[in-house]
N, C-alpha and C positions, 0 to 999 in steps of 0.2 A: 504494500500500500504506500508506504513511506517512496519508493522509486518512480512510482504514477504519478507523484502528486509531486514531486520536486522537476517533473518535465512541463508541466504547467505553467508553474510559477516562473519560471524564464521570461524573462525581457527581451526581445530582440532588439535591438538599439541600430538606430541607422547612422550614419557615419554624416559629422558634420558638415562634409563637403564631397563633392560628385564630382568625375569628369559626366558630361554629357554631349547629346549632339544638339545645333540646331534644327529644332521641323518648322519654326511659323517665324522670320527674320524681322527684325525692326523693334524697337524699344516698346512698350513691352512684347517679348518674345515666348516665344513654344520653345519648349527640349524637352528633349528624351531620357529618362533616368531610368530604364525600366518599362515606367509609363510614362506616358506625357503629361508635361506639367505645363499652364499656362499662363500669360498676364506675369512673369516674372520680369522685375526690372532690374535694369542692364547698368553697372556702374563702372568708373576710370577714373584716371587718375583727373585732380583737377585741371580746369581748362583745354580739358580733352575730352572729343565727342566722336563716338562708335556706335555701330550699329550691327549686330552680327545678322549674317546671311546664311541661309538654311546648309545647313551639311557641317557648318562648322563647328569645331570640339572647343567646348567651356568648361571653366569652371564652375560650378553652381556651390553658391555660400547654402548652408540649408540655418535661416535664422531664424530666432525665437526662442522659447524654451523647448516647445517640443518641432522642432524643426518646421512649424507652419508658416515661413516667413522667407520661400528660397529667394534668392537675387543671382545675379550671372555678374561675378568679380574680373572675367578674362577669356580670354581666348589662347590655347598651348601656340606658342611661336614655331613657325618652322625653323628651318635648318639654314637660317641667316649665318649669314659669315661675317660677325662684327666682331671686331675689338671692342675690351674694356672701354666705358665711355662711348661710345658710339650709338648713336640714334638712327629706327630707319620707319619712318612711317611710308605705310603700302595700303592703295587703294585697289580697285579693280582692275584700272590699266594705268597707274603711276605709281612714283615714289619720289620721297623727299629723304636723302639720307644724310645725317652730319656727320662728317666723320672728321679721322685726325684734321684740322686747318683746313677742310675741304666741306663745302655742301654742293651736293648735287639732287639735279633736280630731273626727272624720265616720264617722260608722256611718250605711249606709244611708237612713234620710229624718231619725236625729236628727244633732247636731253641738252641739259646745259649742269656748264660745273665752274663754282668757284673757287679756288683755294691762292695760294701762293703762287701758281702759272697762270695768273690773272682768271679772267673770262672765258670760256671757251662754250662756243653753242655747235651743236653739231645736229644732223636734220636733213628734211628738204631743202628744197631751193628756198622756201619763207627764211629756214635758220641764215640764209647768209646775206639776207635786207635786214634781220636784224643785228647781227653784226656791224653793217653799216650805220644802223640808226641808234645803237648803244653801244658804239667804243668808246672806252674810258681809257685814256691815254695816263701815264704815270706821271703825278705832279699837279694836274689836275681834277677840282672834282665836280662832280655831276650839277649841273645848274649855275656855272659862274663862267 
């Protein structure tokens, strides 16, 4: 009697955080833990704004005391190749990445980078009118 009744009494405890997938994208968002959980809101770091897109793998906070309170804290990083310190925010077809003394900036087939080798726009035939209409010569600056 006593071994029937102590399988009972067990608590199964759910874990205070989940990977999950996205099923329904946009703030508040659907994921998958299992089951689907819905109307969960999506937080970041300050003065940064994300929106996860369906398929994609989150973190899921599960808050409250009894976990009725999830929120989605992140999304798992792929396989960037940054160095310490280095920043690289990615949209669906750009990026903006900081790196050592360098930002660079990728839209589709054009890109521009600045660092210590000045300016450099690379592209179509547009990237090389604006080369002409934003060279910044050394010694001078922009508006004078």
């Amino acid at each position: 009697m006593w071994t029937s009744e102590r399988s009972r009494n067990l608590s199964v405890e759910e874990p205070a955080a989940e990977l999950g997938t996205i099923t329904l994208g946009g703030d508040p968002a659907g994921v998958s833990l299992g089951g689907e959980r819905r109307w969960l809101s999506v937080y970041g770091p300050g003065g940064y704004s994300w929106r996860p897109t369906s398929g994609d793998r989150v973190l899921v906070l599960k808050a409250g005391a009894e976990g009725e309170s999830p929120c989605i804290l992140g999304m798992a990083q792929g396989g960037e190749n940054l160095k310490p310190g280095e920043v690289r925010l990615t949209g669906p077809e750009c990026s903006l990445h900081l790196g050592q003394g360098q930002v660079s900036l990728n839209s589709g087939a054009c890109s521009m980078s600045l660092g210590g080798e000045g300016l450099n726009l690379a592209g179509p035939s547009t990237a090389s009118r604006w080369r002409s209409l934003c060279a910044v010569r050394p010694g001078r600056q922009h508006g004078r």
